[in-house]
C-alpha positions as CSV (number, residue, x, y, z in Angstrom):
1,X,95.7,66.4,114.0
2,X,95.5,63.9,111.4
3,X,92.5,64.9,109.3
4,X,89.0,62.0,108.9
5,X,87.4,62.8,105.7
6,X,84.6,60.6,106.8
7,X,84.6,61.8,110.5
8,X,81.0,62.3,111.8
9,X,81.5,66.1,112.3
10,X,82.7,66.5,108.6
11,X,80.1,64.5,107.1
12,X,77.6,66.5,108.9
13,X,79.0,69.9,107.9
14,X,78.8,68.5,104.4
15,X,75.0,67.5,105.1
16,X,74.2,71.0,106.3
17,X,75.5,73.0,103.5
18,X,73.7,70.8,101.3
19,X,70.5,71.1,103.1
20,X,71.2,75.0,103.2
21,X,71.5,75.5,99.6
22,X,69.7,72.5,97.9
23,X,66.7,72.6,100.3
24,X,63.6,71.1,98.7
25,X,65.7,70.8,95.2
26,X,67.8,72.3,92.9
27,X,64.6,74.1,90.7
28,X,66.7,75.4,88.2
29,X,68.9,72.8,87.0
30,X,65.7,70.5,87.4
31,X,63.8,72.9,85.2
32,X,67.1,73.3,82.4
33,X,68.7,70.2,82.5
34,X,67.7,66.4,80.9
35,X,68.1,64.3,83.5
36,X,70.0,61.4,81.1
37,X,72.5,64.2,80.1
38,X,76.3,63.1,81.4
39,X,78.8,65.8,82.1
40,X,82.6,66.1,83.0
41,X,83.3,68.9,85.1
42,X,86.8,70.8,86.3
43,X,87.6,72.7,89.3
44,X,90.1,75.0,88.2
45,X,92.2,77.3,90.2
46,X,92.4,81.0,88.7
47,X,95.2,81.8,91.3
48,X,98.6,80.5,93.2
49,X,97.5,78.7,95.9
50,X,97.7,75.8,98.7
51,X,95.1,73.2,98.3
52,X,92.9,72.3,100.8
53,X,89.3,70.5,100.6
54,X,89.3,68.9,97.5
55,X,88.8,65.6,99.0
56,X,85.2,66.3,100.2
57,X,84.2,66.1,96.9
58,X,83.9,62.5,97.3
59,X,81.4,63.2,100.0
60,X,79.4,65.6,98.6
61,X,78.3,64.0,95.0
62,X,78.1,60.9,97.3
63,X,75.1,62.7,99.2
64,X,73.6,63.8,95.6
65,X,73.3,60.1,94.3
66,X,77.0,59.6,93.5
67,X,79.2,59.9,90.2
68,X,80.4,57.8,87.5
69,X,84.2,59.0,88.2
70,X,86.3,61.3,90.8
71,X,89.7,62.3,90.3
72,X,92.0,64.1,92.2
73,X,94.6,66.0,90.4
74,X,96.4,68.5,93.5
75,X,95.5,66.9,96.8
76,X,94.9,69.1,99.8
77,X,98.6,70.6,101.2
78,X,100.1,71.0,97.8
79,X,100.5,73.8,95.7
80,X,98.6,74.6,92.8
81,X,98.7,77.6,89.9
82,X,96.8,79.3,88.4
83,X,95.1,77.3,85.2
84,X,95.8,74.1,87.1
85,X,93.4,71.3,87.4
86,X,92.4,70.5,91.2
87,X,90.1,67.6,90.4
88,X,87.7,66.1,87.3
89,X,84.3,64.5,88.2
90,X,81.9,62.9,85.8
91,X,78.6,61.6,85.8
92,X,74.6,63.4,85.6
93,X,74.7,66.7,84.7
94,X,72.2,67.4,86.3
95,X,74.5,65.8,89.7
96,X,77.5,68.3,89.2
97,X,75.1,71.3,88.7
98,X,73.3,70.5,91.8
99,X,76.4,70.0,94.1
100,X,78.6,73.0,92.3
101,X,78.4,75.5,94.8
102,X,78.9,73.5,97.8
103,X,81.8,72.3,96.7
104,X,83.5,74.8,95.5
105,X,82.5,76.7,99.0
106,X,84.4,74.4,101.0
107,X,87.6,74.1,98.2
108,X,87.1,78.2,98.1
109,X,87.0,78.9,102.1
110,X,89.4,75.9,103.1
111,X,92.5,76.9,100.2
112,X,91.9,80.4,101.6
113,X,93.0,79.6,105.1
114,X,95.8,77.0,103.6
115,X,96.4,79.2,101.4
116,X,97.2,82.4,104.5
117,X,98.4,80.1,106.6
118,X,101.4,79.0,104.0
119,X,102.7,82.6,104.0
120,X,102.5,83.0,107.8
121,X,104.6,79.1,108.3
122,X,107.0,80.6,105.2
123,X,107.3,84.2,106.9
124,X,109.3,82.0,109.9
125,X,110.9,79.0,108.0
126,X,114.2,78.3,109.3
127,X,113.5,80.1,112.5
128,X,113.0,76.7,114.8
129,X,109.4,78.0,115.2
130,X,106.1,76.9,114.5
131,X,103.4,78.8,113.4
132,X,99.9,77.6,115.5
133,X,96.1,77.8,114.7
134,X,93.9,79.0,117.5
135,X,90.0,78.2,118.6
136,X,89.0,81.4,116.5
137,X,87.3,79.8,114.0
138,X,83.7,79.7,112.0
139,X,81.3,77.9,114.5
140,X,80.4,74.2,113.2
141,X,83.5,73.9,110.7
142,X,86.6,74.2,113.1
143,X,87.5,70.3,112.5
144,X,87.7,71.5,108.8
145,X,89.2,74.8,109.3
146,X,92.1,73.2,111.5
147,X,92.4,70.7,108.4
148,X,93.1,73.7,106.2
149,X,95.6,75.3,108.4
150,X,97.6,72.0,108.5
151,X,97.4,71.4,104.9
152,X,99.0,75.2,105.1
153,X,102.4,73.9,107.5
154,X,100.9,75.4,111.3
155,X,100.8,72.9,113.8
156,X,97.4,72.3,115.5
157,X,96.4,73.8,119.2
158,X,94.1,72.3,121.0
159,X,90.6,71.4,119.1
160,X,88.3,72.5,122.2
161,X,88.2,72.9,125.6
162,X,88.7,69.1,125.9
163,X,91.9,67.9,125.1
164,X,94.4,70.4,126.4
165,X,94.5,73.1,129.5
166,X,95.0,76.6,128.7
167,X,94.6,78.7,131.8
168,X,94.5,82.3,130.6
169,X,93.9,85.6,132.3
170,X,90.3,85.4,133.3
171,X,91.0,81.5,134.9
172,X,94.3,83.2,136.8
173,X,92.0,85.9,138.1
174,X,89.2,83.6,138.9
175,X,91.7,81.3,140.5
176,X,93.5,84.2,143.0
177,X,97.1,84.2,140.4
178,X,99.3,82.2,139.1
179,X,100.9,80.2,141.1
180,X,96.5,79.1,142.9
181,X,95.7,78.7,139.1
182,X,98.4,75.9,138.8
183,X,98.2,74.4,142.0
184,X,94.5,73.9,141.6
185,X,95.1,72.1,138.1
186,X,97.4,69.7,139.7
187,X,95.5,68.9,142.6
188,X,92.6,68.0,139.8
189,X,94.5,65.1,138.6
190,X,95.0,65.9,135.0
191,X,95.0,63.2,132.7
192,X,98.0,61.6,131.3
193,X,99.3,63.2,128.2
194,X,97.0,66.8,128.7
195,X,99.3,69.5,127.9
196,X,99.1,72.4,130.6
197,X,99.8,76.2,129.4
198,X,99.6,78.5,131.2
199,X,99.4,82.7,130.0
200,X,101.6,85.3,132.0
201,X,101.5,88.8,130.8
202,X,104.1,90.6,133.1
203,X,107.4,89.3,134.8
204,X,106.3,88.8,137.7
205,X,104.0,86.3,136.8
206,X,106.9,84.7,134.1
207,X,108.9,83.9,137.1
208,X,105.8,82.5,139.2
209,X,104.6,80.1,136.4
210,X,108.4,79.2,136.1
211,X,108.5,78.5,139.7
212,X,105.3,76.7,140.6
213,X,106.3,73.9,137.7
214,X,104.9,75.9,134.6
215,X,106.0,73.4,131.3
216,X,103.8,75.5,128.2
217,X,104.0,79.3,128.6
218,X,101.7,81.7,126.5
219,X,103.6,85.2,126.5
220,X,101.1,87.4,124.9
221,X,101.3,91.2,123.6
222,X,105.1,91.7,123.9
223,X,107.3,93.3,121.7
224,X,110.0,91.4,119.6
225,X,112.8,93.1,121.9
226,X,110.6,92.1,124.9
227,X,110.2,88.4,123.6
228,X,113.7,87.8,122.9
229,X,114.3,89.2,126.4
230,X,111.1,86.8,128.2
231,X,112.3,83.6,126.4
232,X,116.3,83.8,127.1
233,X,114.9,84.6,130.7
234,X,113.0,81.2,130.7
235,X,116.3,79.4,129.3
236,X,114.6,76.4,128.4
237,X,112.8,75.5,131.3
238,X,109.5,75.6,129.8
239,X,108.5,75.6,126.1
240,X,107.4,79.0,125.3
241,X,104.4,80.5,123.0
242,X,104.0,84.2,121.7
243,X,100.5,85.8,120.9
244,X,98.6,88.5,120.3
245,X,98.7,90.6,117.4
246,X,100.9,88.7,115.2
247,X,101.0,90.5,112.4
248,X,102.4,88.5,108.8
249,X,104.6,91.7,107.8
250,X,106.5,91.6,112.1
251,X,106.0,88.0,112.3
252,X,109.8,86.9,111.4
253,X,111.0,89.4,114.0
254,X,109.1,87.0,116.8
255,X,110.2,84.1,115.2
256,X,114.1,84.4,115.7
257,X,113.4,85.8,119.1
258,X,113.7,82.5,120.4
259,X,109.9,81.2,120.7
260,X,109.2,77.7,120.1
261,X,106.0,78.7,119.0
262,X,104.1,81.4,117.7
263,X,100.0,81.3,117.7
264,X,98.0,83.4,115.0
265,X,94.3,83.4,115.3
266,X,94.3,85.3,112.0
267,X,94.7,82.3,110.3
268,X,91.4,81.3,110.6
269,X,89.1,84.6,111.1
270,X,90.8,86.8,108.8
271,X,91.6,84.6,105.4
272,X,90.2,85.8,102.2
273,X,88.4,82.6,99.9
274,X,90.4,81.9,97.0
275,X,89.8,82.0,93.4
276,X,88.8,78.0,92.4
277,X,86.1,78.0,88.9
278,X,83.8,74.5,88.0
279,X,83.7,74.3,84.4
280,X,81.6,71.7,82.7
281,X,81.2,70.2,79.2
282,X,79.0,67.9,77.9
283,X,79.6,64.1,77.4
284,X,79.6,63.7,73.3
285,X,78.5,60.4,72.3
């Protein structure tokens, strides 16, 4: 999913944290800080890490009134260390105060998932499979959070409910099985270039996706033994997807089982913010 810094859903997320934390105004810096006083200020990270957010900067001192200068040192999707220098901004001090937490919330929570999300697409390197996000993500920032696992090397699943069919287990019992669940997607005249996948938990429903024209398959909660057994069983005939419970420490155990893909909703709900300071220093005349 190529990533909009200026999409509308971004620009609003940015627009809400402000209003969250700046609310009425900023009383302390207002109250502590000459308004003609010009900063530089750092965001530095205090630990190894994969960038990721450090271009909404741009967007949020752009809200507050703007800065004299913006520079981006690690862009999001590289590496950084610890002591290294994500990005400089300069202008009002009284500006950088103002927008310091927000940014570094979004640099903080978005490196954090990058950041996870490199360990689980390194835990498989070399393996043929791809590590992919899932939907579990914080309500109102999933357009960002699916940024962050990108920047991290997972591929992206489908953003919503909108641009791809996943028919899991409570649409195949809705539906009557497997093989009604698939016939009544086709008969709805999907559109052209909508993936279908389709989720089979035992056998017997493997080989019934397989032979009502299944093309994605979503084999969930097997063993590593079992999913090297499922996926030489499909032989190609469909691409194939493992979840549930993919645990970092088992995940390379999946991977050379065969799967062409491997989905990890921890990537979003369970990474832990990074450490990323804002230090500032005074403009000297």
């Amino acid at each position: 999913m190529p990533f909009d810094v200026r999409h509308p859903e971004v620009v609003d997320a940015v627009r809400r944290a402000l209003a969250e934390d700046v609310g009425g105004g900023d009383l302390t810096t207002l109250a502590t800080v000459d308004e003609r006083i010009t900063a530089t200020g750092r965001f530095i990270a205090r630990q190894a890490m994969t960038v990721c957010g450090v271009e909404l900067l741009e967007l949020v001192f752009e809200e507050l009134g703007g800065v004299a200068f913006l520079g981006i040192h690690i862009p999001s999707g590289e590496r950084a260390s610890d002591g290294d220098v994500l990005a400089t901004v300069r202008g009002k001090a009284q500006t950088l105060l103002t927008g310091e937490r927000v940014a570094l919330n979004f640099q903080q929570r978005l490196s954090g998932i990058a950041t996870w999300t490199r360990r689980h697409a390194d835990a498989v390197a070399g393996t043929g499979c791809r590590i992919l996000d899932t939907r579990k993500t914080t309500p109102g920032l999933r357009r960002l959070e699916k940024w962050a696992t990108a920047s991290g090397g997972a591929a992206n699943h489908r953003l919503g409910l909108f641009d791809a069919i996943l028919i899991k287990n409570n649409h195949i019992t809705a539906a009557g099985g497997v093989r009604q669940a698939l016939e009544r997607v086709k008969a709805a005249g999907v559109p052209e270039g909508v993936r279908i996948e389709i989720e089979v938990r035992t056998h017997a429903e493997l080989e019934e996706a397989l032979t009502f024209g299944a093309e994605h398959l979503l084999l969930d909660n097997l063993t590593p033994a079992e999913a090297a057994e499922w996926v030489r069983f499909v032989r190609g005939r469909a691409t194939t997807e493992l979840s549930g419970g993919m645990k970092l420490e088992h995940l390379r155990e999946y991977a050379v089982a065969g799967a062409d893909f491997i989905s990890v909703g921890a990537l979003t709900h369970s990474a832990v913010a990074v450490d990323i300071n804002f230090r500032v220093s005074l403009e000297t005349a």
